[in-house]
Every structure is written in C-alpha cells, then in structure tokens.
N, CA, C and O atoms as CSV, one atom per row, in Angstrom:
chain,resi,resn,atom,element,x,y,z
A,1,UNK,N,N,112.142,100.601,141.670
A,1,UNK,CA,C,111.740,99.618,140.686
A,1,UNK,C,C,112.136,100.128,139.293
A,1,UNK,O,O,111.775,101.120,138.660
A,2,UNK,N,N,112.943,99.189,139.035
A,2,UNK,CA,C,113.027,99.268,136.808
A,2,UNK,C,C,112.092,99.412,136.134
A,2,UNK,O,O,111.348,98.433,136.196
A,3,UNK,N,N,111.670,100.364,135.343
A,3,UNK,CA,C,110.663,100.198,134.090
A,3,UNK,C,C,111.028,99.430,133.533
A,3,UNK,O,O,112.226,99.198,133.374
A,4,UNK,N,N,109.951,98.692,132.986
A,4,UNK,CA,C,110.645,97.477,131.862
A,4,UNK,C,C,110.378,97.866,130.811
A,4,UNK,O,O,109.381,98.581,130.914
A,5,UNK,N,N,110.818,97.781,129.504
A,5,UNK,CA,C,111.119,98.364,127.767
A,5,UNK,C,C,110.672,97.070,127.262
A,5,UNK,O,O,110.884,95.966,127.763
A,6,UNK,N,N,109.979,97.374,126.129
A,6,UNK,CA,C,109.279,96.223,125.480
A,6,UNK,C,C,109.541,97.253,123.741
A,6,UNK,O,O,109.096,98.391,123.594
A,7,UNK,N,N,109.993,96.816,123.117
A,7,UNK,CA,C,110.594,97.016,121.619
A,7,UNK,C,C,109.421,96.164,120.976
A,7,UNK,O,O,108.829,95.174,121.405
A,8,UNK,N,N,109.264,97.024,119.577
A,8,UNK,CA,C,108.762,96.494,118.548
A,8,UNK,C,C,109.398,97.382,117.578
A,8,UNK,O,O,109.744,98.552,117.741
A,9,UNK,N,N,109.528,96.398,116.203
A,9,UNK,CA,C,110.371,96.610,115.130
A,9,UNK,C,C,109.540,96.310,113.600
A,9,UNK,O,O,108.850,95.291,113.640
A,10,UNK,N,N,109.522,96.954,112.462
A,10,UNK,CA,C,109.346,96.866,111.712
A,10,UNK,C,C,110.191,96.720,110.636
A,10,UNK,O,O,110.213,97.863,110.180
A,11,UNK,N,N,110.713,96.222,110.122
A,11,UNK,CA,C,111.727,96.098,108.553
A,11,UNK,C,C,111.161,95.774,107.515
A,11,UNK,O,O,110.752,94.639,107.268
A,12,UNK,N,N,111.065,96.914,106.668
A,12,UNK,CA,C,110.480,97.001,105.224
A,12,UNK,C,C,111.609,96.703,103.898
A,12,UNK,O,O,112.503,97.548,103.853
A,13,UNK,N,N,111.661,95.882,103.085
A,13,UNK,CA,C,112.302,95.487,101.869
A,13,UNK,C,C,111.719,96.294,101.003
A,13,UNK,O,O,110.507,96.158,100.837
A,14,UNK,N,N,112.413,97.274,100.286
A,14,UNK,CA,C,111.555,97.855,99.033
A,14,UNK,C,C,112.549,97.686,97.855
A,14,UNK,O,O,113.732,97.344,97.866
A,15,UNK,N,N,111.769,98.007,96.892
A,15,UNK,CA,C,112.019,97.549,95.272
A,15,UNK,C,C,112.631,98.837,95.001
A,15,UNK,O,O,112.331,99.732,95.790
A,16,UNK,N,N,113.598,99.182,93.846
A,16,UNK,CA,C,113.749,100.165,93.293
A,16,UNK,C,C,113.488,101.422,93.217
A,16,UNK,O,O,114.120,102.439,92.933
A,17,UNK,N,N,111.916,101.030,93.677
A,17,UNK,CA,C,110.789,101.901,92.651
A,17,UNK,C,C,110.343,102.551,94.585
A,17,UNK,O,O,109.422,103.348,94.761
A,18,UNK,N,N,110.906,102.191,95.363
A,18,UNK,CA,C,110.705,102.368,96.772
A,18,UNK,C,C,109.365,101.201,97.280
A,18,UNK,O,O,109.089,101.114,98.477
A,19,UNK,N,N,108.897,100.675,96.627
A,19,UNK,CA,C,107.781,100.425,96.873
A,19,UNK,C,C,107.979,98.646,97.819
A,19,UNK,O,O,108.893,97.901,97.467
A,20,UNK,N,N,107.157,98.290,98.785
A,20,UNK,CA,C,107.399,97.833,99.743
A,20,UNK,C,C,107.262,96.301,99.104
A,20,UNK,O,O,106.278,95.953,98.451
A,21,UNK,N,N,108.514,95.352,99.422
A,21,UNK,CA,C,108.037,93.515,98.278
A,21,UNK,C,C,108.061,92.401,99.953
A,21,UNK,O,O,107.530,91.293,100.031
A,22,UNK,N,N,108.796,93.090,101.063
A,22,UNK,CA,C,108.484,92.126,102.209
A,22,UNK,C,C,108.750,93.275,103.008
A,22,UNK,O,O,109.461,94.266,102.843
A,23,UNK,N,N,107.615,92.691,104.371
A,23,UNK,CA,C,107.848,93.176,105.017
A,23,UNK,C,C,108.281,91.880,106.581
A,23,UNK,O,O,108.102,90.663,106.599
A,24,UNK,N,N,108.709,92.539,107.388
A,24,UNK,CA,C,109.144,91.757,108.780
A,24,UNK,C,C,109.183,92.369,110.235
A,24,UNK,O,O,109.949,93.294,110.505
A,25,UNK,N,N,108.216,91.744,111.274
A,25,UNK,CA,C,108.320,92.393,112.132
A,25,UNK,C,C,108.526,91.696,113.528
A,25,UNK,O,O,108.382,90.475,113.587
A,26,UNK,N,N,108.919,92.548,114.863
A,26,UNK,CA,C,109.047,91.778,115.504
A,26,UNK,C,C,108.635,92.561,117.060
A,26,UNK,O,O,108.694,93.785,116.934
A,27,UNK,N,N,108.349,92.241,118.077
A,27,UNK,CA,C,107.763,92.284,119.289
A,27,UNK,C,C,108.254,91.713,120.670
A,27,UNK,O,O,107.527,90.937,121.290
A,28,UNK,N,N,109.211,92.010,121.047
A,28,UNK,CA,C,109.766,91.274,122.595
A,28,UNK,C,C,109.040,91.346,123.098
A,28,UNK,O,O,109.775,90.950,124.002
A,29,UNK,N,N,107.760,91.527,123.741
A,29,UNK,CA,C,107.281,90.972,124.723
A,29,UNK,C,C,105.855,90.258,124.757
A,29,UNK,O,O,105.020,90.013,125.628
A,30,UNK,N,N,106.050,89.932,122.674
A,30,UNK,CA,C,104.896,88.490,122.812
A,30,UNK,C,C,106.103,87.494,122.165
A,30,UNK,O,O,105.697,86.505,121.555
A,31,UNK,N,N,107.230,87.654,122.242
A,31,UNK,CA,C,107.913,86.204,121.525
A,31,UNK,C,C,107.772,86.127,119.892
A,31,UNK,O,O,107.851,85.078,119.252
A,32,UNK,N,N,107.548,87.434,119.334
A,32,UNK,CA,C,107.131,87.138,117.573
A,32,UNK,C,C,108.615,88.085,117.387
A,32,UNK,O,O,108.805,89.208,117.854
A,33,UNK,N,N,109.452,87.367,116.669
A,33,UNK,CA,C,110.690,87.970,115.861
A,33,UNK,C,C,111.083,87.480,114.510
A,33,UNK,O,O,111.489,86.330,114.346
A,34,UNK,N,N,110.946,88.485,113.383
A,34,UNK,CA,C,111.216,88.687,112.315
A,34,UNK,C,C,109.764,87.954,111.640
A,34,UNK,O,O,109.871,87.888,110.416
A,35,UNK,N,N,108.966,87.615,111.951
A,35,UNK,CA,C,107.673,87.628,111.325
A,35,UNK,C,C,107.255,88.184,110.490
A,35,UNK,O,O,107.049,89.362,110.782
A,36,UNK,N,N,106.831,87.742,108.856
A,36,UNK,CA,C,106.721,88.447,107.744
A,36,UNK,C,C,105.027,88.647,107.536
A,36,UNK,O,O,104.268,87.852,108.092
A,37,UNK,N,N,104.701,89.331,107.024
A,37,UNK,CA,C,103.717,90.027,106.864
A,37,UNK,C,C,102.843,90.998,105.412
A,37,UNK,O,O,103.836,91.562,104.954
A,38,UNK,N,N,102.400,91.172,105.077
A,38,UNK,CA,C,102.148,91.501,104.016
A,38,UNK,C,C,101.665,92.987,104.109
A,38,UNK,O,O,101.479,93.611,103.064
A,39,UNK,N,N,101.439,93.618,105.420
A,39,UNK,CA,C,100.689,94.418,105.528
A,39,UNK,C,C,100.730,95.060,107.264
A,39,UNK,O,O,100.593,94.377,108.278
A,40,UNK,N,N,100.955,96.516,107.192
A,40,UNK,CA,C,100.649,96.842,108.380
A,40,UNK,C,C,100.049,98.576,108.670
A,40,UNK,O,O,100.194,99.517,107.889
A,41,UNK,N,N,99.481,98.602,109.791
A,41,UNK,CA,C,98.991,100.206,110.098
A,41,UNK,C,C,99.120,100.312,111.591
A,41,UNK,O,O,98.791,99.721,112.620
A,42,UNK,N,N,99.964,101.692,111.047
A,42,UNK,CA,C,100.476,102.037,112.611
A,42,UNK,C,C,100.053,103.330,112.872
A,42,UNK,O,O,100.131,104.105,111.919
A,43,UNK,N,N,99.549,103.837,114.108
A,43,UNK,CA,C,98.732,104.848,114.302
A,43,UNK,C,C,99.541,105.586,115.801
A,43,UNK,O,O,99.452,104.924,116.835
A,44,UNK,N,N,100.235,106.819,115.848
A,44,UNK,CA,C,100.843,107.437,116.747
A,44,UNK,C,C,99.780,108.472,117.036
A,44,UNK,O,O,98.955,108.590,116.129
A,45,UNK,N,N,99.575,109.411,118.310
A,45,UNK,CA,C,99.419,110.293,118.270
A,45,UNK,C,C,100.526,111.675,119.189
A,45,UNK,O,O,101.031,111.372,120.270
A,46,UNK,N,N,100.676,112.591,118.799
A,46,UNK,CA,C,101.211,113.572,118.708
A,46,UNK,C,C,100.461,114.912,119.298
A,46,UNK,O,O,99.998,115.910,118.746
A,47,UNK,N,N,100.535,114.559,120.439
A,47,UNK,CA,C,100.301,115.528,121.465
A,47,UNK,C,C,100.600,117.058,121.016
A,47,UNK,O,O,99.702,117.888,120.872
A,48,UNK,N,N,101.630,117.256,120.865
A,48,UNK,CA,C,102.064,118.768,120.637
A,48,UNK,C,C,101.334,119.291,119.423
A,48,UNK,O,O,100.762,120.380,119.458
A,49,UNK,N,N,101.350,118.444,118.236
A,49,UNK,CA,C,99.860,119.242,116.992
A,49,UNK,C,C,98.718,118.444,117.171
A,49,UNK,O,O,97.916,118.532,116.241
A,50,UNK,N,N,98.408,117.698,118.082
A,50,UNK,CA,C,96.594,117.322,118.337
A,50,UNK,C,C,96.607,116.700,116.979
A,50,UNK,O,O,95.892,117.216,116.119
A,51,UNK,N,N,97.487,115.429,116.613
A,51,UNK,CA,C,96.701,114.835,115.227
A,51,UNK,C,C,97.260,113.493,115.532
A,51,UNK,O,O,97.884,113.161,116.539
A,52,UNK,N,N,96.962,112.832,114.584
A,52,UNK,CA,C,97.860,111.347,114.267
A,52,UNK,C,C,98.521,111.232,113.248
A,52,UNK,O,O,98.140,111.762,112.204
A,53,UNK,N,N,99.943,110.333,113.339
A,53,UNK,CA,C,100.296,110.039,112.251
A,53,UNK,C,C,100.156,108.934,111.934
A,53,UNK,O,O,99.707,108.074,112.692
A,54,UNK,N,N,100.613,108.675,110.417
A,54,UNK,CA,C,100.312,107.149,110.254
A,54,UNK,C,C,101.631,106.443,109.565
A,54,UNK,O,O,102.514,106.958,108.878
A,55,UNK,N,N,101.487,105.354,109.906
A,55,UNK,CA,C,102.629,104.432,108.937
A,55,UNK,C,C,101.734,103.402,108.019
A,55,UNK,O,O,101.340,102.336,108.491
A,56,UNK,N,N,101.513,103.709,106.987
A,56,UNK,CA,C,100.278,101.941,106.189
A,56,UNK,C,C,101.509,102.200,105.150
A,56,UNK,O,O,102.034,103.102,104.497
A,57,UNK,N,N,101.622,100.750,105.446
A,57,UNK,CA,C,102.011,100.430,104.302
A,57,UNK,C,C,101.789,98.408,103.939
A,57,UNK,O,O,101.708,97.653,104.907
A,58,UNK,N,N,101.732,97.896,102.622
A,58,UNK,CA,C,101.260,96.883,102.453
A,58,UNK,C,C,102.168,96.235,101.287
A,58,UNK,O,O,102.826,96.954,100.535
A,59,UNK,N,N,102.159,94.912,101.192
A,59,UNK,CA,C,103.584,94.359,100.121
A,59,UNK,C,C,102.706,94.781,98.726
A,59,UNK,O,O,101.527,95.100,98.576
A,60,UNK,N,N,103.677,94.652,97.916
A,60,UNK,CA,C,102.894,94.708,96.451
A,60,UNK,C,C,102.310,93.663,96.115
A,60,UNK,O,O,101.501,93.930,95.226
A,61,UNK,N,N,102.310,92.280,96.455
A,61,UNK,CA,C,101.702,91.225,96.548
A,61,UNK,C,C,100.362,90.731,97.450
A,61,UNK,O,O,99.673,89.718,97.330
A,62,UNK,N,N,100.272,91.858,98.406
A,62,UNK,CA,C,99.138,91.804,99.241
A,62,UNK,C,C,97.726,91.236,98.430
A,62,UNK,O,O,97.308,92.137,97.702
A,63,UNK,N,N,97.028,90.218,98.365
A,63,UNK,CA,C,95.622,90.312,97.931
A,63,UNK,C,C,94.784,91.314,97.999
A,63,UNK,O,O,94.541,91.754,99.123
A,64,UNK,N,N,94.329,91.744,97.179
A,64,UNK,CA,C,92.966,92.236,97.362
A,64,UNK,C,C,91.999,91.739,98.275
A,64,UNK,O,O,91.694,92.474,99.214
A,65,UNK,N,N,91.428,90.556,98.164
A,65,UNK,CA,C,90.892,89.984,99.053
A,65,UNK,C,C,90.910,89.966,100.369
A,65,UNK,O,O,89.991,90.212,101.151
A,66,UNK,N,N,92.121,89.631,100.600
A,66,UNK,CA,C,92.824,89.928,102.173
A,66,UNK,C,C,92.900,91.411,102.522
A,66,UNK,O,O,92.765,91.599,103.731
A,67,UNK,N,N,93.090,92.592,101.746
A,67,UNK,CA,C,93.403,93.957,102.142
A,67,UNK,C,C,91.665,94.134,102.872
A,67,UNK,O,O,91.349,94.660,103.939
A,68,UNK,N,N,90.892,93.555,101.951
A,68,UNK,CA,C,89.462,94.120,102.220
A,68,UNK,C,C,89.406,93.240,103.677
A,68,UNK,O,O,89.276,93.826,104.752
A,69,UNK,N,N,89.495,92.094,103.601
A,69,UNK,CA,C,89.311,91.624,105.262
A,69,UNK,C,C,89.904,92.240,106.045
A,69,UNK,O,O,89.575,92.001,107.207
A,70,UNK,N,N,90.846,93.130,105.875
A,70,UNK,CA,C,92.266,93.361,106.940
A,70,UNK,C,C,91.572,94.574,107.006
A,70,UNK,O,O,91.505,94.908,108.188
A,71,UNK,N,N,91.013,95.400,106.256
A,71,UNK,CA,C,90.496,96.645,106.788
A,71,UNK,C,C,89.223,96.603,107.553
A,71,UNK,O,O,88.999,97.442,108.426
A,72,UNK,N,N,88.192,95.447,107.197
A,72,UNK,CA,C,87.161,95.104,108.266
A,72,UNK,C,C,87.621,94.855,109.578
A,72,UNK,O,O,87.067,95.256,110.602
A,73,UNK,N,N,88.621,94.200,109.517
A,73,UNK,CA,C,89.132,93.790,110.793
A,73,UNK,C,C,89.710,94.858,111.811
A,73,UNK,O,O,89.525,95.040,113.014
A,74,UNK,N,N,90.406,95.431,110.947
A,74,UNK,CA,C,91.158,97.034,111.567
A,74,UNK,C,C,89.819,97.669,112.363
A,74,UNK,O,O,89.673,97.925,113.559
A,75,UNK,N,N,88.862,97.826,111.179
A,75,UNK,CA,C,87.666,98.789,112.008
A,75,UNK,C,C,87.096,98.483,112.747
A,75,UNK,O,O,86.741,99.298,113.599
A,76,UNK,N,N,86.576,96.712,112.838
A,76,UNK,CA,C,86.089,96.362,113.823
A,76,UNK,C,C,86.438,96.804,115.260
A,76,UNK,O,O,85.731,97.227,116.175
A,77,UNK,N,N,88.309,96.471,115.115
A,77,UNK,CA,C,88.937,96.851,116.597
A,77,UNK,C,C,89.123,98.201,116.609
A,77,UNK,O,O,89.459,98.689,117.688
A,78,UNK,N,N,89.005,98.823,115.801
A,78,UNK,CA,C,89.179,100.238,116.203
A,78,UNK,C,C,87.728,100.471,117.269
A,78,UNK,O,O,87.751,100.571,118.496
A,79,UNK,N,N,86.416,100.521,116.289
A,79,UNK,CA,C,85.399,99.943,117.161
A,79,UNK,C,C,85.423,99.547,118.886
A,79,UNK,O,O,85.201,100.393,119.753
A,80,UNK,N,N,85.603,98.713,119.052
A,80,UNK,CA,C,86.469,97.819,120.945
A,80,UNK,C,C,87.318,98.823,121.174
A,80,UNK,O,O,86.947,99.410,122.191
A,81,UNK,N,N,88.083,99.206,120.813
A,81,UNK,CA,C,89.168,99.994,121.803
A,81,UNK,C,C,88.859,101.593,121.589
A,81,UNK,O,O,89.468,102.371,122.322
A,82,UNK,N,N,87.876,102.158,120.548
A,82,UNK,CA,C,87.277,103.154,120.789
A,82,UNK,C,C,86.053,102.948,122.232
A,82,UNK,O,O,86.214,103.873,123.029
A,83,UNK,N,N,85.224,102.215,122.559
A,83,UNK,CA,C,84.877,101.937,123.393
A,83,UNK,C,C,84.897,101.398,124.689
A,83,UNK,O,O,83.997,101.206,125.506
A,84,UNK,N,N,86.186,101.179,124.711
A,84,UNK,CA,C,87.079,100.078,126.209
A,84,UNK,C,C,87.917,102.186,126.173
A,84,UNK,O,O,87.742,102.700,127.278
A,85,UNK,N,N,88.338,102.749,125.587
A,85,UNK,CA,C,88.862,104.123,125.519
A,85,UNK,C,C,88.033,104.989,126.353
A,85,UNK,O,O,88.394,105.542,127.392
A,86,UNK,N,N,86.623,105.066,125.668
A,86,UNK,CA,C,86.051,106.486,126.124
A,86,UNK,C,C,84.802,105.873,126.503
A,86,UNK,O,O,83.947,106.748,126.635
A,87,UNK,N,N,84.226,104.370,126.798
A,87,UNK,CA,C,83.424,104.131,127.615
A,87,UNK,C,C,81.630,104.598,126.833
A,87,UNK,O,O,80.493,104.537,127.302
A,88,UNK,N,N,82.178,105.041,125.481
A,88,UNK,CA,C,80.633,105.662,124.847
A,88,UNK,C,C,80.297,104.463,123.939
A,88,UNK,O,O,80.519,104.203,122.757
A,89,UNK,N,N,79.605,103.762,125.068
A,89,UNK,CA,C,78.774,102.504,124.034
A,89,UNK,C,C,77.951,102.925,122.785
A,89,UNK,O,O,78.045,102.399,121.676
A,90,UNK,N,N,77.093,103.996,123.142
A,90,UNK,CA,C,76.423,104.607,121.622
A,90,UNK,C,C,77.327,104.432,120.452
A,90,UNK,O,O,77.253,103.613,119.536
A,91,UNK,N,N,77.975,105.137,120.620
A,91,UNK,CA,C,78.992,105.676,119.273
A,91,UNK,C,C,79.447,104.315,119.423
A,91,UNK,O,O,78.677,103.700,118.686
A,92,UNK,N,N,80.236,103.479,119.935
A,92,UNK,CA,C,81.074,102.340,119.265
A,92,UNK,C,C,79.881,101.546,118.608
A,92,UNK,O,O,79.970,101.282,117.409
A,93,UNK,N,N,78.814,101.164,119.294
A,93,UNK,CA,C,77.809,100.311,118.414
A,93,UNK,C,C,77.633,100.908,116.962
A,93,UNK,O,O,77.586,100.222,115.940
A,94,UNK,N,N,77.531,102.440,117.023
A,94,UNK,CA,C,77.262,103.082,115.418
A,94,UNK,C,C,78.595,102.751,114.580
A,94,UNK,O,O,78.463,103.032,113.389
A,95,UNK,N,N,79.788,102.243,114.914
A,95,UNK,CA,C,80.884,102.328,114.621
A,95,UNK,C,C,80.599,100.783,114.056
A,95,UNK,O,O,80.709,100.504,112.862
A,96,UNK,N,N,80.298,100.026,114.865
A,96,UNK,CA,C,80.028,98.508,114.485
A,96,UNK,C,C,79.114,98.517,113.454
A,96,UNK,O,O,79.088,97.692,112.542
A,97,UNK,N,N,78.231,99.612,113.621
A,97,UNK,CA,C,76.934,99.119,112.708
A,97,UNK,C,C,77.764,99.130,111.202
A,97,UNK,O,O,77.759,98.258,110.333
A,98,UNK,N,N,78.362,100.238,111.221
A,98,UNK,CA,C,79.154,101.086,109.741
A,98,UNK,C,C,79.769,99.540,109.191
A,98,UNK,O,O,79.674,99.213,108.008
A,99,UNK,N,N,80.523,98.499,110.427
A,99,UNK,CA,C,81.268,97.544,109.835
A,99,UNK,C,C,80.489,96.524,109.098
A,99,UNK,O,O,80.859,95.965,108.066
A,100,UNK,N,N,79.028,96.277,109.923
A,100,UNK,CA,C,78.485,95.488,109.181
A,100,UNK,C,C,77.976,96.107,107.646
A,100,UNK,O,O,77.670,95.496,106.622
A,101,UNK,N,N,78.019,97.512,107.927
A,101,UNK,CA,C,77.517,97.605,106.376
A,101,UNK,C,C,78.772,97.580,105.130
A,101,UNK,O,O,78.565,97.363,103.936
A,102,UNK,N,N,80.219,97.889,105.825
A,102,UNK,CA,C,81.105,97.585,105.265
A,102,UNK,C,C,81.413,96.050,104.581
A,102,UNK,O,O,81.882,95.829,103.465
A,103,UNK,N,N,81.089,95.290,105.382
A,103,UNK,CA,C,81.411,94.076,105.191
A,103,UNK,C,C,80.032,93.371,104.048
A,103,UNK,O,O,79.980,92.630,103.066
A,104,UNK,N,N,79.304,93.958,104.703
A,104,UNK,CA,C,78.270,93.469,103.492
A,104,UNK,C,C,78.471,93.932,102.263
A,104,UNK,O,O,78.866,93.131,101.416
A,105,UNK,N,N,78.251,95.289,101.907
A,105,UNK,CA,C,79.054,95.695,100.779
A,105,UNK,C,C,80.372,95.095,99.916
A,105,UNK,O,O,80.388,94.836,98.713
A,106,UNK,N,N,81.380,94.963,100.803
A,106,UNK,CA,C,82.636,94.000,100.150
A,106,UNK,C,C,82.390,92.805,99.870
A,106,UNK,O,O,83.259,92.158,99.285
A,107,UNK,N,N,80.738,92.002,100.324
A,107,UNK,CA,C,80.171,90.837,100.358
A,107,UNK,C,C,81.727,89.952,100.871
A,107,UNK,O,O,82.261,89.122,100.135
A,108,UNK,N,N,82.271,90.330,102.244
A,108,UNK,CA,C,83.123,89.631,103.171
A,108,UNK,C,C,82.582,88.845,104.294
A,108,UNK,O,O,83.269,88.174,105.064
A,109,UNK,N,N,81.238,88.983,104.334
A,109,UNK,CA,C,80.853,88.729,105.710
A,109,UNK,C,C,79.523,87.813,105.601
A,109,UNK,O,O,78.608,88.157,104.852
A,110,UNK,N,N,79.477,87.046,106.106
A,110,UNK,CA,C,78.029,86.113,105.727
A,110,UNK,C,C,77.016,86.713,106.303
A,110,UNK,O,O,75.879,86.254,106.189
C-alpha cells in the first residue's frame, strides 16, 4: 500500500521592512488553495532538542480585535487537543478555566 502525502503551504508577502502585508495558504487534502489570511501559528515539535518551534506570524493590517479573538480561540483548542492528547481532564478544564478568565478580561466573551 502507498502512503498518501497531503501538503500544506504557506506564502508570506513582506514589505521592505520584511514585515508580513499578505499572507496565503493552502491545504490538499481539505480543498483550500491560496486562501488569504491575516494571521497564522504554527507549532512543530523537535524531538532531537525536546522543544517546539514556532512560526506566528500576522499581516500588519491584522485587527486588534480579531488578534485578541484569534488568541482565545488558539487556547481554547489548544485546551481539546491537550486533552483528546494526554486524556488529563483535570488540567484541560484548568486550561479552559484560564480561557474564560482570558476572555473576560479582553471583555471578548459574553
């Protein structure tokens, strides 16, 4: 049997100044190609030094508004897939709790 390869792509437009004005991305195996975006975080980990790396990066036009939802949102799911991961309902609920206090704080959340 073939492994099947599933690609995802990121293309960043930057300004002069390096700094990111569009971004575009794309995914074969949900059907999303060249899809623009304002904002993304990508999280590897790296077995051989036990850490993660990261890719964030966000347009210079990104809202404020929206960055603050987009990071509730991030944590929320970090939240779920820390817990669908390692099965420790404790800790993901304390993880949730943190969001609601996040979100209240940013007054994002009713």
């Amino acid at each position: 049997m073939k492994n099947k390869k599933s690609k995802i792509e990121i293309l960043v437009e930057l300004d002069e100044n390096k700094i990111p004005e569009k971004i575009h991305w794309s995914a074969s195996d949900a059907g999303i190609k060249n899809s623009e975006t304002k904002a993304t975080f990508l999280s590897v980990w790296d077995s051989n030094r036990k850490e993660s790396l990261r890719i964030d990066l966000w347009t210079k036009d990104m809202p404020l508004d929206e960055m603050k939802i987009f990071f509730y949102q991030i944590l929320t799911s970090m939240s779920s897939t820390f817990k669908r991961a390692t099965q420790d309902e404790k800790m993901s609920q304390t993880m949730l709790d943190f969001c609601d206090y996040f979100a209240e704080k940013l007054e994002i959340k009713k």
